[in-house]
GUSEKE-979367 format. One line per 3 residues: number of its first residue (from 0); their letters; for each residue x, y, z of C-alpha. Coordinates in steps of 0.25 Angstrom, whole numbers, m for minus. Each point is the difference from the previous one (the first is absolute). Example, Ala and Ser with C-alpha at 12.3 -4.5 7.8 and 13.67 -1.06 7.14 Angstrom:
BEGIN
0 = as = 49:m18:31; 6:14:m2
***
This chain:
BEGIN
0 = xxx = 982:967:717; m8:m8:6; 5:m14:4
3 = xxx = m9:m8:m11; 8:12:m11; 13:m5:9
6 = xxx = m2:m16:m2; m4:2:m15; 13:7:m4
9 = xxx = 9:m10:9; m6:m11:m8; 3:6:m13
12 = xxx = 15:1:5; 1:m14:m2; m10:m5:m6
15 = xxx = 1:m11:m14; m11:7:m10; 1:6:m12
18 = xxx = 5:15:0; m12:3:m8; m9:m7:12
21 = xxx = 8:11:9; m2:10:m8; m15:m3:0
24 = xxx = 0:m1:16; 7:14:2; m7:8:m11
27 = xxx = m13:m5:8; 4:2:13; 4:15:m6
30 = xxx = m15:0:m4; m3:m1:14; 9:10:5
33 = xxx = m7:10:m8; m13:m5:4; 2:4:13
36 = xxx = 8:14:m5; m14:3:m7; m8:m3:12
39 = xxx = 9:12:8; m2:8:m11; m13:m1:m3
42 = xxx = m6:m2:12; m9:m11:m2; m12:m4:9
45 = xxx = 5:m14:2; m1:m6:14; 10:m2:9
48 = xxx = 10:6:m12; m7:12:2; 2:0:15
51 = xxx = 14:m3:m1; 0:11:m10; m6:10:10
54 = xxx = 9:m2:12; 11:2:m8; 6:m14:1
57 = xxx = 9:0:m14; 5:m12:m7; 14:m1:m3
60 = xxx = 2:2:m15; 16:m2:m2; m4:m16:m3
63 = xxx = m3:8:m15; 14:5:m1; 5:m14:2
66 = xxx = m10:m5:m8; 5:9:m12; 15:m3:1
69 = xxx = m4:m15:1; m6:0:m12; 9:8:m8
72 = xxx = 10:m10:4; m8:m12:m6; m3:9:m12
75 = xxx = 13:3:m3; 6:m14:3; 10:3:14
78 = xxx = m9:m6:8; 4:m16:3; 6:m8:13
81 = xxx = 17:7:m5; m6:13:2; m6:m1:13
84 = xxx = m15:m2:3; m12:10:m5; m3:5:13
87 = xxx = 16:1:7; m6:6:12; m10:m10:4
90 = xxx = 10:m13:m4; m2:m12:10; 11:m9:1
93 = xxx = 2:m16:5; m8:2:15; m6:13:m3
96 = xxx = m8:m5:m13; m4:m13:7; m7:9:12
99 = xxx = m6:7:m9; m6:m11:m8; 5:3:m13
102 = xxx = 7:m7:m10; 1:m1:m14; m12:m8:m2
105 = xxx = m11:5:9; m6:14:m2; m3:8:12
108 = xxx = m11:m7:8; m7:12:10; m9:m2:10
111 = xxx = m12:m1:m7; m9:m13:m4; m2:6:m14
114 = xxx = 16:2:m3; 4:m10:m9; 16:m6:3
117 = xxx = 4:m5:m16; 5:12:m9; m10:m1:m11
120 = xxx = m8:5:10; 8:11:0; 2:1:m14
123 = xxx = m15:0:m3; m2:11:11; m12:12:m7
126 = xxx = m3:12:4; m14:7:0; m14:m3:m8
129 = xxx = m6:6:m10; m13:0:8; 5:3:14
132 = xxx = 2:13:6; 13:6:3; 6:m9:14
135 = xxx = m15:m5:3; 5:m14:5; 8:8:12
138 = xxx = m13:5:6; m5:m4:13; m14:0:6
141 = xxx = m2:14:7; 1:m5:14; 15:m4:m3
144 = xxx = 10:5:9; 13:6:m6; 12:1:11
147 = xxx = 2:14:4; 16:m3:1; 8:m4:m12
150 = xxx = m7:m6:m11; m1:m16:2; 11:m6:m11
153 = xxx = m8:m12:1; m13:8:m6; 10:7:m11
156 = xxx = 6:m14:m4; m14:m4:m4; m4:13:m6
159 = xxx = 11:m2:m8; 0:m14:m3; m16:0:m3
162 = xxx = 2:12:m10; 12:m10:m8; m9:m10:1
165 = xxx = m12:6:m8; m2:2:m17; 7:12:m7
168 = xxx = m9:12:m3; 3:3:m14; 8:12:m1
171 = xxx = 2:12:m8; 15:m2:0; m2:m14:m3
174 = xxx = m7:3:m12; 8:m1:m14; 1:15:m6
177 = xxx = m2:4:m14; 12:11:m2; m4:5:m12
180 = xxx = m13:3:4; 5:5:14; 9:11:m7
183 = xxx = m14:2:m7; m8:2:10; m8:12:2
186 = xxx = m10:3:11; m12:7:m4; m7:14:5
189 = xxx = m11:1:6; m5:13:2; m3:4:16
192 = xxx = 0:12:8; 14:5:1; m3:1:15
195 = xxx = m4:m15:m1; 15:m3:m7; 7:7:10
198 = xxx = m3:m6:11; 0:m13:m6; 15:1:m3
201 = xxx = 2:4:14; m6:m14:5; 9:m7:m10
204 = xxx = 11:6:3; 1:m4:12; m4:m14:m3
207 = xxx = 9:m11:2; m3:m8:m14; 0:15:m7
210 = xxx = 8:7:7; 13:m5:m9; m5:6:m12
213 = xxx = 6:13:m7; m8:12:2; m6:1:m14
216 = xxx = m6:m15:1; m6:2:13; m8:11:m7
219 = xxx = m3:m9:m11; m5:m9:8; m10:11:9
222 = xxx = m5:3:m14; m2:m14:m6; m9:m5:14
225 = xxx = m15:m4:m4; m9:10:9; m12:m5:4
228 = xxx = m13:5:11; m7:m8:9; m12:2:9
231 = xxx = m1:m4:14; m3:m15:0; 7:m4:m13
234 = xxx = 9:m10:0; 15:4:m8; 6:m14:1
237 = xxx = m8:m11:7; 8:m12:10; 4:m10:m11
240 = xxx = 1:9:m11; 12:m1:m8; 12:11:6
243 = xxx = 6:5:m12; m1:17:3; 6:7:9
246 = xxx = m12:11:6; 3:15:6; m12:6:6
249 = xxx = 0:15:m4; m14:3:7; m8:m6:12
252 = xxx = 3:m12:5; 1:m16:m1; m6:m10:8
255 = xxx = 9:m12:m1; m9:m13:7; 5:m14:4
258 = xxx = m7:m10:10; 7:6:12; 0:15:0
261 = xxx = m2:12:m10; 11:12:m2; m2:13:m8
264 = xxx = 11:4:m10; m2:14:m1; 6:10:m13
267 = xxx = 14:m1:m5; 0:m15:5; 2:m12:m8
270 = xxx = m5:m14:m1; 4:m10:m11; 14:1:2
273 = xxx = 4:m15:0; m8:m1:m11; 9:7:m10
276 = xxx = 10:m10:4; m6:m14:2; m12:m7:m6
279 = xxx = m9:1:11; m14:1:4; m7:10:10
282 = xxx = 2:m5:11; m12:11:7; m12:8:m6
285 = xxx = 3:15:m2; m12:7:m1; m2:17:m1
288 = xxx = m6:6:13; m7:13:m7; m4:5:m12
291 = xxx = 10:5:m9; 9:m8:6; 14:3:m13
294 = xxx = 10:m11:m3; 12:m1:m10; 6:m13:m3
297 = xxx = 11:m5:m7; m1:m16:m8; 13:m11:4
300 = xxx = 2:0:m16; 4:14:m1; 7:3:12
303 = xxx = 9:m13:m5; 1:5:m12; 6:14:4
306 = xxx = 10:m6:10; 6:m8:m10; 1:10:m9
309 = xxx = 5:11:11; 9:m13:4; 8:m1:m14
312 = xxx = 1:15:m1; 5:0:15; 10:m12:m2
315 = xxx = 5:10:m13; 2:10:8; 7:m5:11
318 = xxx = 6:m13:m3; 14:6:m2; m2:11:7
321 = xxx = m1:m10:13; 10:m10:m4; 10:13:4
324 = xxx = m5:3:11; 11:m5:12; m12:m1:10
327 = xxx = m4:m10:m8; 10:m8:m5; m2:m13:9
330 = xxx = m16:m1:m7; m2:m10:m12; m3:5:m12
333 = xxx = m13:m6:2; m2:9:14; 4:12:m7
336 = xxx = m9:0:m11; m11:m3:12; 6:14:6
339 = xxx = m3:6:m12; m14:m5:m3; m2:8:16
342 = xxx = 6:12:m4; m6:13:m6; 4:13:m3
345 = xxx = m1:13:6; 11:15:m3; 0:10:9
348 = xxx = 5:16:m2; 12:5:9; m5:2:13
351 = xxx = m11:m10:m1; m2:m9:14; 1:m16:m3
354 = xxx = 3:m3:14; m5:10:12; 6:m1:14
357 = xxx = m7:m6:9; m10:m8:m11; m5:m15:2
360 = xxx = 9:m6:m13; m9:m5:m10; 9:m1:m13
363 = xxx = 13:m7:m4; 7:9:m11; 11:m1:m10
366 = xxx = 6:13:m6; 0:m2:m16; 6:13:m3
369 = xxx = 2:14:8; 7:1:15; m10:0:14
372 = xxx = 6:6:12; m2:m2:12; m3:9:12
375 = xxx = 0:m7:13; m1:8:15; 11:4:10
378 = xxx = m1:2:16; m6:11:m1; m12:m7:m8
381 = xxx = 7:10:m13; 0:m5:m16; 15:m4:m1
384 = xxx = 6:m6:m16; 3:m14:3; 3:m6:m14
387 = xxx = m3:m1:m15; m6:m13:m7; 0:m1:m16
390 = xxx = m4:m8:m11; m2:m16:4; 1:2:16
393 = xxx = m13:m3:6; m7:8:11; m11:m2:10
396 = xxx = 4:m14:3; 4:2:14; m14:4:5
399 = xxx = m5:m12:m7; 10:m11:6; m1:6:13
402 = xxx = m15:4:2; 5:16:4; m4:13:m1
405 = xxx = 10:8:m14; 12:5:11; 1:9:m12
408 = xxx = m4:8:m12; 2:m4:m15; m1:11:m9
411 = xxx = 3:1:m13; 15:8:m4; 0:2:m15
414 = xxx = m11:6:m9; m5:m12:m3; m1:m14:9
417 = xxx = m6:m13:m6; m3:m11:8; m4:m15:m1
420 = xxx = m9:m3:13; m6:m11:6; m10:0:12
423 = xxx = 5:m7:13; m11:m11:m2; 7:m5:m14
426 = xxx = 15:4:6; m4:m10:13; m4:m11:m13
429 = xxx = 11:2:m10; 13:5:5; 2:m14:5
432 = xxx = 15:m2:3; 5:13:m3; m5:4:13
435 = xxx = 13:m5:6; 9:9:m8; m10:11:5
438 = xxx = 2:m1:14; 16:m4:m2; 2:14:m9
441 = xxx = m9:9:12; 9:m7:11; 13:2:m7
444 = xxx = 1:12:m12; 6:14:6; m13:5:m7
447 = xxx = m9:m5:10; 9:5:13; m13:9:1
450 = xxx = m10:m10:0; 7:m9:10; 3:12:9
453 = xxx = m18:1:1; 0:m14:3; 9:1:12
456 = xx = m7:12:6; m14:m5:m2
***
């Protein structure tokens, strides 16, 4: 965390304001956190983010696990002064808190003239506007100089603190949902070349704000997009228009215009995607480049509509499923059922690959019924039977937590394996603090001597 994140929790320690107050505080800060988590994940063009991005310089993201067992302490009512303070790791005491500067009645004061010192600063903090784009108030003039070592903590407390400071973009989430009319929601069907369908389910499956959903309602969706041709020179969605649908090029190219430079996105990609999740405006033109230039959209309206009902159905499902499984027994209720809202389902016949050896992991999966089995290497480089896993014992987690190549194969040992599964992009945001039971089962259980073996000779 950086030491702005650092001073803010040490003040809540001690400070003398309403719980709700702290409450308000975390869950903005945890709004920040995932700012940042979307800028990594979707790659935005913000300057010096996206420098820092492209140098790989990551931000340290464990300040949200904390984040998460503070606030379920103030939810539940365990956290006051006889149960030690909110943040146990970062307690200052006598000389310590008075170096620091803090105490129970002054909020965190950084470095910067605009940093106010009262906690209702603190308390009003915002984040985002409506009509700004994406992390625009952390860009830099062209010129500007990022260092080529570690990222400047200094420039990442004010990128933080700029993006708490700023309005909340209305959110999808933050909407209220009808759940009647989300169980009855239907998307509709328009008719496209079957060609046309395909490969947009290929381009939403591997989307991050899709990519959750079951396989049938990702169809659903490639058959409910508007599709609509442009010639070169029209304009799809001028700067300042309203961003409420998300776009997928299926022929030619699209010419995205701002002030500074031009880029092209070409077929299969997208542009909108913010939109479908805030109240945004266009923040650039997007203009076709040739005749008959193809394009598919999706409005915010429908695709909040089928997440809330893919999300009721998904949190039938799973919700007692989850609460069973031991990997997850340390998660709230509330995180489990965010599990579930992540997950979707996939079977596989005997003999099926869910894991190859040797493959970049990209999916967290939990076995729901039916046994996997699997085959690592010996010496000799030979497929040797290492163990079984059965229903509520995960796989896959292990490439994920550790950023490695599978050290085995998963394949599936009965006539029939079902799986929930998430993708290593939801599995870094939702699996929260069950990651520590994770890496405690891998470095202990007799059924990972295997794995642990591969990790001493690699």
């Amino acid at each position: 965390m950086s030491a702005f994140d650092k001073r803010v929790c040490q003040w809540l320690n001690d400070a003398s304001i309403p719980t709700k107050s702290k409450q308000t505080i975390l869950n903005r800060m945890n709004v920040g956190i995932t700012n940042y988590r979307a800028l990594e994940l979707e790659k935005l063009t913000t300057v010096p983010a996206a420098k820092i991005l492209s140098e790989n310089k990551k931000i340290d993201y464990s300040l949200q696990d904390d984040i998460a067992k503070a606030l379920y302490r103030l939810e539940d009512g365990t956290a006051d002064p006889s149960t030690g303070p909110l943040f146990p790791a970062l307690a200052t005491h006598g000389d310590d808190a008075h170096r620091s500067g803090l105490d129970s009645t002054s909020a965190p004061n950084g470095d910067y003239d605009e940093v106010e010192s009262q906690p209702a600063a603190l308390e009003t903090f915002t984040f985002g506007s409506g009509d700004e784009t994406p992390f625009a108030s952390t860009a830099h003039d062209e010129g500007d100089d990022i260092d080529d070592g570690e990222a400047d903590d200094k420039e990442l407390e004010a990128m933080r603190y700029r993006m708490m400071k700023r309005q909340s973009r209305n959110a999808v989430s933050a909407e209220p949902i009808n759940i009647e009319a989300a169980r009855a929601f239907h998307l509709p069907h328009i008719p496209k070349n079957p060609d046309v369908v395909k490969r947009l389910i290929k381009v939403l499956e591997s989307h991050h704000l899709f990519s959750h959903l079951e396989d049938g309602d990702i169809e659903g969706v490639a058959n409910a997009m508007d599709i609509t041709n442009f010639n070169r020179a029209e304009i799809i969605a001028p700067k300042g228009s309203s961003s409420d649908r998300l776009f997928v090029v299926i022929t030619g190219s699209v010419a995205v215009k701002d002030t500074d430079n031009q880029r092209k996105i070409l077929m299969e990609g997208t542009f909108g995607d913010v939109g479908l999740m805030y109240d945004v405006q266009h923040a650039e033109t997007y203009e076709a480049t040739m005749n008959n230039t193809q394009v598919c959209s999706i409005d915010r309206s429908s695709y909040q509509s089928l997440c809330s009902r893919a999300s009721l159905e998904k949190r039938a499902t799973y919700e007692g499923f989850l609460s069973q499984v031991q990997t997850l027994k340390s998660l709230t209720p509330t995180e489990r059922l965010q599990i579930a809202d992540a997950l979707k389902t996939s079977k596989y016949r005997k003999g099926d690959r869910l894991i190859r050896y040797g493959d970049v992991g990209k999916w967290f999966y939990i076995i729901v019924e039916g046994t996997v089995e699997v085959v690592g290497r010996d010496e000799a480089g030979k497929e040797v039977s290492v163990c079984t896993f059965t229903v509520g014992q995960p796989i896959g987690e292990l490439e994920l937590l550790h950023k490695h190549k599978a050290v085995a194969d998963c394949v599936a040992a009965t006539a029939s394996v079902t799986v929930a599964k998430m993708t290593g992009t939801h599995f870094e945001k939702v699996i929260g603090p069950a990651k520590e039971f994770l890496q405690r089962q891998a470095a202990t259980d007799e059924i990972y001597t295997y794995y642990r073996q591969t990790q001493k000779s690699a």
